[in-house]
KOLGUKE-913385 format. One record per atom (N, C-alpha, C, O): residue number from 0; residue in one letter; atom name; x, y, z. Coordinates in Angstrom, 3 decimals. Example, Ala and Ser with C-alpha at 12.3 -4.5 7.8 and 13.67 -1.06 7.14 Angstrom:
# residues 2
{0,'a','N',{13.190,-5.690,7.800}},
{0,'a','CA',{12.300,-4.500,7.800}},
{0,'a','C',{13.200,-3.300,7.800}},
{0,'a','O',{14.236,-3.319,8.465}},
{1,'s','N',{12.850,-2.250,7.080}},
{1,'s','CA',{13.670,-1.060,7.140}},
{1,'s','C',{12.900,0.030,7.870}},
{1,'s','O',{13.409,1.138,8.039}},
This chain:
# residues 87
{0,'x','N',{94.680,189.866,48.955}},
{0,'x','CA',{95.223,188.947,49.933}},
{0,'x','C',{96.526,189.534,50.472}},
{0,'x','O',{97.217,190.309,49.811}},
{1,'x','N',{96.852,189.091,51.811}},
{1,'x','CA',{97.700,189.884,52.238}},
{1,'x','C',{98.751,188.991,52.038}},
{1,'x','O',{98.755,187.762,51.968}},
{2,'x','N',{100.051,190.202,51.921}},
{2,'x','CA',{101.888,188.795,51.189}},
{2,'x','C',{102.568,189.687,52.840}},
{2,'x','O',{102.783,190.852,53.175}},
{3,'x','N',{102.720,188.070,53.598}},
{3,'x','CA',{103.389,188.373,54.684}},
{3,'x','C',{104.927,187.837,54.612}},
{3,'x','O',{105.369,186.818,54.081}},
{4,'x','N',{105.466,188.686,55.198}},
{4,'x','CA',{107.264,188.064,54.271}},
{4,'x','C',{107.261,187.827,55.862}},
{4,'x','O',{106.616,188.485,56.679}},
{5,'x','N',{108.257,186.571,56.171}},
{5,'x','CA',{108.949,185.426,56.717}},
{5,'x','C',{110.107,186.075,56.858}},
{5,'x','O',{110.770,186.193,55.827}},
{6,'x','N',{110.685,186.682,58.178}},
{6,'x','CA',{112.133,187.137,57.310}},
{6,'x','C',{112.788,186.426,58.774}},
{6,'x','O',{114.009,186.379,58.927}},
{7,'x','N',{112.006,185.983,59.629}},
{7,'x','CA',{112.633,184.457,60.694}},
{7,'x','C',{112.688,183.314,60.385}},
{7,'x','O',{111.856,182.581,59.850}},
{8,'x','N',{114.284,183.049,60.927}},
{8,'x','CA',{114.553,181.322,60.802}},
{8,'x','C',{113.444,180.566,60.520}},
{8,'x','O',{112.551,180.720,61.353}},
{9,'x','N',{113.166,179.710,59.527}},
{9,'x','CA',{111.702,178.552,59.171}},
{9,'x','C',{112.104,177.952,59.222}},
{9,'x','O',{112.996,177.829,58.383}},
{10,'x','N',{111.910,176.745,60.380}},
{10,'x','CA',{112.647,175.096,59.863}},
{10,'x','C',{110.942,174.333,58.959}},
{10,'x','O',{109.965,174.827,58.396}},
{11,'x','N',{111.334,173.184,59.232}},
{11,'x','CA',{110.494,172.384,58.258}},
{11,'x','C',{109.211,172.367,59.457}},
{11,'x','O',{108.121,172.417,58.888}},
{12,'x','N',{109.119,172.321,60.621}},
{12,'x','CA',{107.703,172.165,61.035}},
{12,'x','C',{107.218,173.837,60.948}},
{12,'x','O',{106.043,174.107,60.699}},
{13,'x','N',{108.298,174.973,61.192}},
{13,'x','CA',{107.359,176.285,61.053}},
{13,'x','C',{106.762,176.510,59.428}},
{13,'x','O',{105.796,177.219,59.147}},
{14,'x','N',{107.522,175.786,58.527}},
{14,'x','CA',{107.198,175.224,56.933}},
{14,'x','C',{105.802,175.251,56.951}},
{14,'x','O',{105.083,176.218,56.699}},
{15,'x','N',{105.455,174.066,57.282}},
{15,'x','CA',{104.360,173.464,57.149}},
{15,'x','C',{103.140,174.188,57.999}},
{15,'x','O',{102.006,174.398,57.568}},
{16,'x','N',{103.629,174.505,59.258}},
{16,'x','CA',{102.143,174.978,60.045}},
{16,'x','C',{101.572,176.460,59.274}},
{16,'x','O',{100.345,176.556,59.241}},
{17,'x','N',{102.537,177.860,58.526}},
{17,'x','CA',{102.401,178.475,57.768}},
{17,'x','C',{101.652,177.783,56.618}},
{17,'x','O',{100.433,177.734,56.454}},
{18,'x','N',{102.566,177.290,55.900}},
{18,'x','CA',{101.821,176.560,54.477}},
{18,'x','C',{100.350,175.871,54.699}},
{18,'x','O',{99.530,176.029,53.795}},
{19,'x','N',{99.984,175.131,55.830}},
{19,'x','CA',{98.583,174.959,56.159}},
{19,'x','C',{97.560,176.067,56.434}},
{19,'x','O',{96.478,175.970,55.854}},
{20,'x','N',{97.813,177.307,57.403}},
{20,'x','CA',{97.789,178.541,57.696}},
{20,'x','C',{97.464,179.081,56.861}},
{20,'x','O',{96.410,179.667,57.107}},
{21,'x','N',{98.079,179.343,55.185}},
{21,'x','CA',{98.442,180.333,54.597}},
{21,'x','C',{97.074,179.975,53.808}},
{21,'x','O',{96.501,180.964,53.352}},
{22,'x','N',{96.379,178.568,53.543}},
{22,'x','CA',{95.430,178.495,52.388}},
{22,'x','C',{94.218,179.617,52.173}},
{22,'x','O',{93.137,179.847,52.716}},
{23,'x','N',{94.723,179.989,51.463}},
{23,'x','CA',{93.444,181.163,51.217}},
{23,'x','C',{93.238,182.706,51.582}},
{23,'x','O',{92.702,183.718,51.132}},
{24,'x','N',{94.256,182.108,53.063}},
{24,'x','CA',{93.920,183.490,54.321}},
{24,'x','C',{95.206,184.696,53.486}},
{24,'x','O',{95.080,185.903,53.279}},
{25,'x','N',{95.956,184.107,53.280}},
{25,'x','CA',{97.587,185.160,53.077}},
{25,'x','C',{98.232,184.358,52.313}},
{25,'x','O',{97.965,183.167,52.154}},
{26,'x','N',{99.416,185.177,51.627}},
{26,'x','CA',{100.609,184.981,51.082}},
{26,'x','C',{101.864,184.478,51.887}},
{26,'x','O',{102.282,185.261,52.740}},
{27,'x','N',{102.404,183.499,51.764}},
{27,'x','CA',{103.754,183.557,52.965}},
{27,'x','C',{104.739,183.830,51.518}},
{27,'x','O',{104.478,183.550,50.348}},
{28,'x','N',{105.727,184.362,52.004}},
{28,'x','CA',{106.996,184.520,51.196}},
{28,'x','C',{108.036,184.569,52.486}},
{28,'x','O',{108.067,185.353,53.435}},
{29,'x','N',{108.820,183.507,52.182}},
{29,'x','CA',{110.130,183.045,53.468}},
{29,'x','C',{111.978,184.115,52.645}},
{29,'x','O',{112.816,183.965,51.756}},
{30,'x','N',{111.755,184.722,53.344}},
{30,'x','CA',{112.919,185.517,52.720}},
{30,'x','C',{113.593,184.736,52.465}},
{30,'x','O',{113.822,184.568,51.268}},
{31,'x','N',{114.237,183.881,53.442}},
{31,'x','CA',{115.442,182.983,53.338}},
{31,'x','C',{115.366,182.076,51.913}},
{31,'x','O',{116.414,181.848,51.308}},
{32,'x','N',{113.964,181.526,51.365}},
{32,'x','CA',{113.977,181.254,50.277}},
{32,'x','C',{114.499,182.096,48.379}},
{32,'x','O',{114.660,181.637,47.248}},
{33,'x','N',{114.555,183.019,48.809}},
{33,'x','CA',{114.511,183.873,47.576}},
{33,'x','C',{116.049,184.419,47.404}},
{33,'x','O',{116.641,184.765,48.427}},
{34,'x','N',{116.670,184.498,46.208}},
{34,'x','CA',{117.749,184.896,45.986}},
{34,'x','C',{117.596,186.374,46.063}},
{34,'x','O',{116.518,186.964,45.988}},
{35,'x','N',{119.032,187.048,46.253}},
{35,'x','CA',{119.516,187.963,47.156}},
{35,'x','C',{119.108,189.029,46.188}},
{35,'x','O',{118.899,190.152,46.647}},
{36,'x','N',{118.966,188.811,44.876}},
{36,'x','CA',{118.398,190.288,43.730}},
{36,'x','C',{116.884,190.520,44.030}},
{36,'x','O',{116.352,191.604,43.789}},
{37,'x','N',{116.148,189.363,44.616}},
{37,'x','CA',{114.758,189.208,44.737}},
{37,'x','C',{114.343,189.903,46.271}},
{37,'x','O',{113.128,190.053,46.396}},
{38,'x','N',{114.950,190.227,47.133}},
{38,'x','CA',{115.143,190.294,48.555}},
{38,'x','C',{114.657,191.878,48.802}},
{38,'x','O',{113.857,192.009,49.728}},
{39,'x','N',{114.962,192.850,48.231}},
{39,'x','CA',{114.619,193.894,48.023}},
{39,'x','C',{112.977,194.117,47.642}},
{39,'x','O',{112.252,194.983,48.131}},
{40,'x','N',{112.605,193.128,46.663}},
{40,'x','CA',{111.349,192.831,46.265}},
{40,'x','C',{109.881,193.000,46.901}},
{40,'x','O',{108.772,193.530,46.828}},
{41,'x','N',{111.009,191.871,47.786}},
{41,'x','CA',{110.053,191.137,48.823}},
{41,'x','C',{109.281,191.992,49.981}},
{41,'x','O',{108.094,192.068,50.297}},
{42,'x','N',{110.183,192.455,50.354}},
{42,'x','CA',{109.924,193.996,51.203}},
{42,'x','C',{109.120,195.148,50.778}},
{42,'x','O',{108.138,195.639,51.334}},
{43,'x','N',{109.747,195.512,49.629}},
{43,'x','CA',{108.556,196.245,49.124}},
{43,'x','C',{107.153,195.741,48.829}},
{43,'x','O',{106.156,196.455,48.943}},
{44,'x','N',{107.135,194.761,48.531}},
{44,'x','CA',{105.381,194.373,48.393}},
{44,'x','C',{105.097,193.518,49.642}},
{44,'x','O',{104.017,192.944,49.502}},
{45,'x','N',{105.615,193.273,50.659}},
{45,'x','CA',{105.343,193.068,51.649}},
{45,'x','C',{104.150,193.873,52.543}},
{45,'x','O',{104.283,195.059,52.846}},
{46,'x','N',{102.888,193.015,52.950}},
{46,'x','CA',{102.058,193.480,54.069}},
{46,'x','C',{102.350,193.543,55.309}},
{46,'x','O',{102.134,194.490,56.065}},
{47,'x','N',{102.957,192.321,55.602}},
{47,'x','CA',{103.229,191.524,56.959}},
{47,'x','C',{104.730,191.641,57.111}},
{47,'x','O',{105.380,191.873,56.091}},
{48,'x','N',{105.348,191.507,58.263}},
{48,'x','CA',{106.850,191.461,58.467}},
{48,'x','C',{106.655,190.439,59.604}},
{48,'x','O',{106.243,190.846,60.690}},
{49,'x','N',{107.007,188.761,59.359}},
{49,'x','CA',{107.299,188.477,60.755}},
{49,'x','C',{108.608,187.991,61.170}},
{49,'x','O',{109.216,187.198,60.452}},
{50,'x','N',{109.186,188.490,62.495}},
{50,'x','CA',{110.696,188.115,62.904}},
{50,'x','C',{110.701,187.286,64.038}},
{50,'x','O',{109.816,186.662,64.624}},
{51,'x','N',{111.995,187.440,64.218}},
{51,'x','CA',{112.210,187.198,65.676}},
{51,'x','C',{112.419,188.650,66.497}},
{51,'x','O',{112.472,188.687,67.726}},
{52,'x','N',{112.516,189.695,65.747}},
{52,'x','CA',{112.931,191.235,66.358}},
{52,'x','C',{113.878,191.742,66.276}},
{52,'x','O',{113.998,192.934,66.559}},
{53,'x','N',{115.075,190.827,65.769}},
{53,'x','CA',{115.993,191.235,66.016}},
{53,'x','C',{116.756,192.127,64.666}},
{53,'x','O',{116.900,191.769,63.497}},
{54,'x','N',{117.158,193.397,65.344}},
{54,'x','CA',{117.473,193.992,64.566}},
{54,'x','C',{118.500,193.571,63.428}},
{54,'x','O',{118.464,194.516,62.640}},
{55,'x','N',{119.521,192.496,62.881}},
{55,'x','CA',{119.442,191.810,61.922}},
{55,'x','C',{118.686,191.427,60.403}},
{55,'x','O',{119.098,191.174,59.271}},
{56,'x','N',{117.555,191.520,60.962}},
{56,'x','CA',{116.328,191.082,60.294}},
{56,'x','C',{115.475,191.993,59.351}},
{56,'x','O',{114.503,191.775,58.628}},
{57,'x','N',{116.594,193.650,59.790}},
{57,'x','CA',{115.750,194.634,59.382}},
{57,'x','C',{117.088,195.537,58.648}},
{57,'x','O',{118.125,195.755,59.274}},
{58,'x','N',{116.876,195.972,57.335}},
{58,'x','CA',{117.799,196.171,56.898}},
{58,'x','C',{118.113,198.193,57.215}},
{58,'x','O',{117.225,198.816,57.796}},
{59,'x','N',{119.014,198.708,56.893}},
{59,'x','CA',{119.202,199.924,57.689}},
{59,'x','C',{117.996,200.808,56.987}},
{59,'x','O',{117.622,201.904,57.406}},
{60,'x','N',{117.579,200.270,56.093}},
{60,'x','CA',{117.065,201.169,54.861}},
{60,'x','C',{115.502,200.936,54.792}},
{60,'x','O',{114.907,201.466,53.854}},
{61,'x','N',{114.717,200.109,55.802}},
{61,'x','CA',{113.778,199.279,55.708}},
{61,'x','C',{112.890,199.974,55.447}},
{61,'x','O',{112.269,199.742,54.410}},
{62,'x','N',{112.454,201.228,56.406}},
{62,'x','CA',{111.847,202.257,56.466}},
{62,'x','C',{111.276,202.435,54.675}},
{62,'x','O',{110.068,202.474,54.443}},
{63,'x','N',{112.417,202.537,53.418}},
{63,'x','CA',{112.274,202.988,52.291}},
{63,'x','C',{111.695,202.071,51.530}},
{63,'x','O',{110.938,202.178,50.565}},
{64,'x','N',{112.299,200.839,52.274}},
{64,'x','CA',{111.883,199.346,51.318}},
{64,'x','C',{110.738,199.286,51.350}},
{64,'x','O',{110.123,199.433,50.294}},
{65,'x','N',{110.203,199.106,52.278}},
{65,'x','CA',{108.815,198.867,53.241}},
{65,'x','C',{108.141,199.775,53.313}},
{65,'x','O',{107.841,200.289,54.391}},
{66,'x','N',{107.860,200.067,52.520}},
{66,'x','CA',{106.416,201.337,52.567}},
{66,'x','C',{105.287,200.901,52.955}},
{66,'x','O',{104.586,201.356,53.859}},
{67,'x','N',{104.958,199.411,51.823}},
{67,'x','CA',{103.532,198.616,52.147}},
{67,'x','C',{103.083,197.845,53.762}},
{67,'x','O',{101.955,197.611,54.196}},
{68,'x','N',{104.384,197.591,54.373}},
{68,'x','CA',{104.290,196.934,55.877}},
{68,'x','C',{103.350,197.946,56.418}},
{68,'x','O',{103.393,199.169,56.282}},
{69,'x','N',{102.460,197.183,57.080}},
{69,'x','CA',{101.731,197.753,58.372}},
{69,'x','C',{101.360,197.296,59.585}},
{69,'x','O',{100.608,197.790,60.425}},
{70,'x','N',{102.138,196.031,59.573}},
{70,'x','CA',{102.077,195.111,60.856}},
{70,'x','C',{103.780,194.618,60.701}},
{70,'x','O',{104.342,194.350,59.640}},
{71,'x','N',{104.390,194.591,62.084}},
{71,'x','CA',{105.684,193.671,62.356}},
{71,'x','C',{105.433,192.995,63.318}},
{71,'x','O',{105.484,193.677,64.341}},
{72,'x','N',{105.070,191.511,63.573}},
{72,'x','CA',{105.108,190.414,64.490}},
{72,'x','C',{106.522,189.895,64.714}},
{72,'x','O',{107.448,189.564,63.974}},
{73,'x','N',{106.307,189.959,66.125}},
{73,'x','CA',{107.821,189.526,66.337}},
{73,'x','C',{107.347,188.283,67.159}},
{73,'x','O',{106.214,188.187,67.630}},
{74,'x','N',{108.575,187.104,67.315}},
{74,'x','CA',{107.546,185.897,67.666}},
{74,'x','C',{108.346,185.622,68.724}},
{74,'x','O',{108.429,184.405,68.893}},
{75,'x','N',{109.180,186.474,69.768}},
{75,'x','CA',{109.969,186.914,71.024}},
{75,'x','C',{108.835,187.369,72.243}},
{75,'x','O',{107.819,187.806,71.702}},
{76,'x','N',{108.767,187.376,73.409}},
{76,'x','CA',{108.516,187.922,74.349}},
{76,'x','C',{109.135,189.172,74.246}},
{76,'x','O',{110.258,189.186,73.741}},
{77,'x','N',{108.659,190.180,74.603}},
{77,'x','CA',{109.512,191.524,74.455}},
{77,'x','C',{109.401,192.522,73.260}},
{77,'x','O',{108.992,192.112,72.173}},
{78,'x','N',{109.660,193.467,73.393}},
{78,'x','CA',{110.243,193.959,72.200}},
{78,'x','C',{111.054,195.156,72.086}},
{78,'x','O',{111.169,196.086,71.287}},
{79,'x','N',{111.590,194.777,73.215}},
{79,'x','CA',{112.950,196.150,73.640}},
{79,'x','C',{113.931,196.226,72.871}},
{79,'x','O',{114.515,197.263,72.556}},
{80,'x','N',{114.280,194.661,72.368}},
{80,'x','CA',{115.253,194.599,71.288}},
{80,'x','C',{115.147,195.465,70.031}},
{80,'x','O',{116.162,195.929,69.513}},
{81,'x','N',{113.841,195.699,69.507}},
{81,'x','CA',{113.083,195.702,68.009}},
{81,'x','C',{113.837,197.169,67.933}},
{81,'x','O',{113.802,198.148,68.678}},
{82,'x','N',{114.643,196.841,66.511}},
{82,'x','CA',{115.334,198.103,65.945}},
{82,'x','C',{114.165,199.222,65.562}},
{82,'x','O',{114.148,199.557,64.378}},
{83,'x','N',{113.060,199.912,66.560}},
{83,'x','CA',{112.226,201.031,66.191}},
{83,'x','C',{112.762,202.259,65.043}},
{83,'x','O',{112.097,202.593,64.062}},
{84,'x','N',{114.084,202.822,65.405}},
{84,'x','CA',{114.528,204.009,64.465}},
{84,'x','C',{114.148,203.521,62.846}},
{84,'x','O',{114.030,204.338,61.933}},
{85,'x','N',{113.982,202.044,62.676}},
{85,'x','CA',{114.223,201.740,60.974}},
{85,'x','C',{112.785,201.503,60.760}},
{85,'x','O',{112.399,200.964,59.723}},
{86,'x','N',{112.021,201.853,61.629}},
{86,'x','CA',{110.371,201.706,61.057}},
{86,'x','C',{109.899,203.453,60.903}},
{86,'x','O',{108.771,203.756,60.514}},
């Protein structure tokens, strides 16, 4: 099953439409949930990356973290912003 890490703002309705979403199909893991020793983790066993794009979201080092990513959804129009050098 695929573990897609959350690493965009979730309020309580993007909560729920994921958590309905997620039965069966995927893993959600919401970065913002997980303490900051666990955060590193997350990335590495990460399939999925979804953002908003913004380079913020992507740490300088991601490239190393993130080996397992093979998809980044960004949930922006655009993606001129998207920090490319860290993929």
């Amino acid at each position: 099953m695929a573990r897609v890490l959350f690493v965009a703002p979730m309020d309580a309705e993007r909560r729920e439409v994921v958590t309905r979403k997620a039965s069966g199909a995927f893993e959600p893991v919401v970065l913002d949930d997980l303490p900051a020793e666990k955060r590193g983790d997350a990335l590495a066993t990460a399939d999925v990356v979804v953002s908003m794009g913004f380079p913020r979201e992507f740490p300088l080092d991601f490239r190393e973290k993130a080996r397992k990513v093979r998809m980044i959804q960004s949930l922006v129009a655009g993606v001129d912003h998207l920090p490319f050098e860290r993929f």
